[in-house]
N, C-alpha and C positions, 0 to 999 in steps of 0.2 A: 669415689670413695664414699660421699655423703648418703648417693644412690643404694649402696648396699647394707647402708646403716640403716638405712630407711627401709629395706626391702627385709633385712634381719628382726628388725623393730615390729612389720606386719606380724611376719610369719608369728614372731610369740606373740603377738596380741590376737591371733587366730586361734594358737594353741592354747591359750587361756579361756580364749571362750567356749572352745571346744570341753576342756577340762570341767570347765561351770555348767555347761548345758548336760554333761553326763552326770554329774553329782545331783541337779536336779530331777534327772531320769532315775537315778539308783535311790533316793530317797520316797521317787513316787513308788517306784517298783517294792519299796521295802512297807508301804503303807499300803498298798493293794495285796498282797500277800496273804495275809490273815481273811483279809473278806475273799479272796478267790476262796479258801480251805471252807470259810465259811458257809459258803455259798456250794459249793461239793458237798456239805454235811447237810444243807437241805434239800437239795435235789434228791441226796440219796434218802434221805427219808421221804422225803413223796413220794420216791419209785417203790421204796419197800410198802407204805402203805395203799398203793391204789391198782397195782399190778396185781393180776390174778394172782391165785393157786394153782395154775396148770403145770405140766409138764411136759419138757422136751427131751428128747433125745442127742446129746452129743458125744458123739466119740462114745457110743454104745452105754452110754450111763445117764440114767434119767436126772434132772436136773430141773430144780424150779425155776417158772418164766424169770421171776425177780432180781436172780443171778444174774441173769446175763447182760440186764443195763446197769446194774452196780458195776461189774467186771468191764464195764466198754467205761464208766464216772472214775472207777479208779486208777485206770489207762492214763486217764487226764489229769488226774492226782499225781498220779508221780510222776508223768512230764513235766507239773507246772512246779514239783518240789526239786526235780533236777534241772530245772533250769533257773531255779534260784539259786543253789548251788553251785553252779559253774558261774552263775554270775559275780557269786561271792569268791569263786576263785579266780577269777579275772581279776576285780577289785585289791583280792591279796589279802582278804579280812580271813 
């Protein structure tokens, strides 16, 4: 009997720290956020300003070089704003 009070006792003192270790990951996560967008808003301005004026052809419609590493930066834009998102609906906020 003692044995499983003591084996119930771990397991929430597992589950608690489990619980502490994620609230310190969702806080870090919630303080990196801002500097990721940040940090996509300079990239993309250094690609708009040092990227040629050339043109390419895609899908039969000319198109400036500059596009098309903005369009691959903001791929990664809205990955990193959905999957803050889902994070926030996991948490249940």
């Amino acid at each position: 009997m003692r044995d499983e009070k003591q084996m119930v006792s771990a397991d929430d003192d597992r589950v608690e720290a489990i619980k502490k270790d994620s609230t310190k990951t969702d806080s870090g996560m919630s303080k990196r956020y801002p500097v990721a967008l940040f940090l996509y808003v300079v990239l993309g301005v250094l690609v708009w300003f040092t990227v040629g004026d050339g043109t390419v052809l895609v899908l039969r419609h000319r198109v400036e070089m500059r596009w098309i590493p903005l369009f691959v930066i903001g791929t990664f834009v809205l990955r990193t704003v959905l999957a803050r998102q889902a994070e926030r609906i996991r948490r249940g906020e």
